[in-house]
C-alpha positions in Angstrom: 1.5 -14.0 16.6 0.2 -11.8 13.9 2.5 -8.8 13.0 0.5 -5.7 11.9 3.8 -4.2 9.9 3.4 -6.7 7.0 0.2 -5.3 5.9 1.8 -2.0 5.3 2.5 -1.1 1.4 0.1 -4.3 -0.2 -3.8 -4.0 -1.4 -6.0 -3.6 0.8 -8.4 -7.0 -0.3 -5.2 -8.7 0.4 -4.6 -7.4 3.7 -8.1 -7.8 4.6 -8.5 -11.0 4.1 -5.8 -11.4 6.5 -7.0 -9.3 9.6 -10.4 -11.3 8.8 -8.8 -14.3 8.7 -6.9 -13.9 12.4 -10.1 -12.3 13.8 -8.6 -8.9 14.5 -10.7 -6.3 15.1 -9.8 -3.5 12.7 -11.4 0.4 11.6 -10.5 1.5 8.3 -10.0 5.1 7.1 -9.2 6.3 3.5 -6.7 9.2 3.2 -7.0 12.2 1.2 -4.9 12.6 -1.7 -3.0 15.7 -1.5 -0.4 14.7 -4.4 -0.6 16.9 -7.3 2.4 15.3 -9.6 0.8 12.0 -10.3 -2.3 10.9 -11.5 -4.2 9.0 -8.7 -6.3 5.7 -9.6 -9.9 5.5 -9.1 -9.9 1.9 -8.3 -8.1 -0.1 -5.1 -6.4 0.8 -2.2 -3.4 0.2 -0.1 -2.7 -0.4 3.1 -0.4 3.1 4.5 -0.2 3.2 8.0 -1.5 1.0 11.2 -1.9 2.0 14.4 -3.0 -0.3 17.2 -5.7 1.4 19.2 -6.6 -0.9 22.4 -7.5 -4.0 20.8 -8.2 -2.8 17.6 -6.2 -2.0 14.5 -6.8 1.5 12.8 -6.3 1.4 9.4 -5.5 4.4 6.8 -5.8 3.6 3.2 -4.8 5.4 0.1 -5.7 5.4 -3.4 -2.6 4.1 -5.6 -0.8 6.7 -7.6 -1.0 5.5 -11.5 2.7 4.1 -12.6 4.5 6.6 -15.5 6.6 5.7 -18.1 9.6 6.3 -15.7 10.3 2.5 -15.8 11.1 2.0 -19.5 13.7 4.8 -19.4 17.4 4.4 -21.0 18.6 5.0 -17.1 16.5 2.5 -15.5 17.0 0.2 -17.9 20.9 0.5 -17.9 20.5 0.5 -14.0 18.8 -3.0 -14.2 21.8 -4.5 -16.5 24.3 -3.9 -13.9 22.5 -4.6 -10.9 20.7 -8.0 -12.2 22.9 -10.5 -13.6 
Protein backbone atom coordinates (compact mmCIF):
# COMPACT_ATOMS: atom_id res chain seq x y z
CA UNK A 1 0.00 0.00 0.00
CA UNK A 2 1.19 3.42 -0.98
CA UNK A 3 1.32 5.96 1.92
CA UNK A 4 0.52 9.52 0.67
CA UNK A 5 2.45 11.19 3.98
CA UNK A 6 5.92 10.31 2.57
CA UNK A 7 5.54 12.69 -0.26
CA UNK A 8 5.05 15.47 2.07
CA UNK A 9 8.32 17.96 2.44
CA UNK A 10 10.40 16.35 -0.88
CA UNK A 11 10.45 17.86 -4.69
CA UNK A 12 7.78 17.63 -6.39
CA UNK A 13 9.57 15.66 -9.67
CA UNK A 14 10.46 13.29 -7.04
CA UNK A 15 7.21 12.79 -5.67
CA UNK A 16 5.68 12.62 -8.99
CA UNK A 17 7.36 10.23 -10.36
CA UNK A 18 6.03 8.21 -7.54
CA UNK A 19 2.24 8.86 -7.70
CA UNK A 20 2.88 8.12 -11.61
CA UNK A 21 4.60 5.19 -10.90
CA UNK A 22 1.66 3.60 -8.55
CA UNK A 23 -1.04 4.85 -10.89
CA UNK A 24 -2.64 7.23 -8.49
CA UNK A 25 -4.77 9.60 -9.66
CA UNK A 26 -3.65 12.98 -8.39
CA UNK A 27 -4.66 17.18 -8.92
CA UNK A 28 -1.96 19.47 -8.27
CA UNK A 29 -2.23 23.06 -6.94
CA UNK A 30 0.55 25.62 -6.34
CA UNK A 31 0.28 27.80 -3.16
CA UNK A 32 0.72 31.38 -2.96
CA UNK A 33 3.63 32.67 -1.21
CA UNK A 34 2.61 34.95 1.46
CA UNK A 35 6.13 34.92 3.26
CA UNK A 36 7.80 38.21 3.35
CA UNK A 37 11.22 37.32 5.45
CA UNK A 38 12.84 35.01 2.92
CA UNK A 39 13.49 35.20 -0.51
CA UNK A 40 11.45 32.61 -2.48
CA UNK A 41 13.00 30.55 -5.50
CA UNK A 42 11.83 30.80 -8.90
CA UNK A 43 12.62 27.30 -9.78
CA UNK A 44 11.07 23.77 -8.17
CA UNK A 45 8.50 22.92 -5.92
CA UNK A 46 7.62 20.87 -2.99
CA UNK A 47 5.26 18.72 -2.00
CA UNK A 48 3.18 20.74 1.29
CA UNK A 49 0.12 19.14 1.99
CA UNK A 50 -2.14 16.08 0.53
CA UNK A 51 -5.48 15.54 0.93
CA UNK A 52 -7.27 12.44 -0.45
CA UNK A 53 -10.38 13.53 -2.27
CA UNK A 54 -12.46 10.22 -3.36
CA UNK A 55 -10.00 8.38 -5.25
CA UNK A 56 -7.83 11.00 -6.03
CA UNK A 57 -4.99 12.79 -4.31
CA UNK A 58 -5.02 16.73 -4.10
CA UNK A 59 -1.90 18.08 -4.15
CA UNK A 60 -0.61 21.76 -2.86
CA UNK A 61 2.80 22.74 -3.89
CA UNK A 62 5.00 25.54 -2.82
CA UNK A 63 7.87 27.37 -4.15
CA UNK A 64 11.06 26.62 -1.82
CA UNK A 65 12.18 29.51 0.25
CA UNK A 66 16.04 30.28 -0.74
CA UNK A 67 18.52 28.93 2.21
CA UNK A 68 20.45 32.04 4.24
CA UNK A 69 23.64 32.07 5.71
CA UNK A 70 22.02 30.90 9.02
CA UNK A 71 23.85 27.56 8.65
CA UNK A 72 27.41 28.66 8.75
CA UNK A 73 26.90 30.52 11.97
CA UNK A 74 29.36 30.24 15.26
CA UNK A 75 26.00 28.72 17.07
CA UNK A 76 25.03 26.24 14.58
CA UNK A 77 28.24 25.27 14.12
CA UNK A 78 29.05 24.75 17.87
CA UNK A 79 25.54 23.06 18.01
CA UNK A 80 26.73 20.37 15.44
CA UNK A 81 30.08 19.61 17.56
CA UNK A 82 28.18 18.46 20.47
CA UNK A 83 25.41 16.86 18.92
CA UNK A 84 27.50 14.83 16.14
CA UNK A 85 30.32 12.87 17.33
Amino acid sequence: MFDSNSLIGIQWQLAKSRLQAAHIPFKVMIGGSFNRFFEISDKGFYVARITKVDECLHILLYRPMIASDFGYSIEVDYAIEIILP
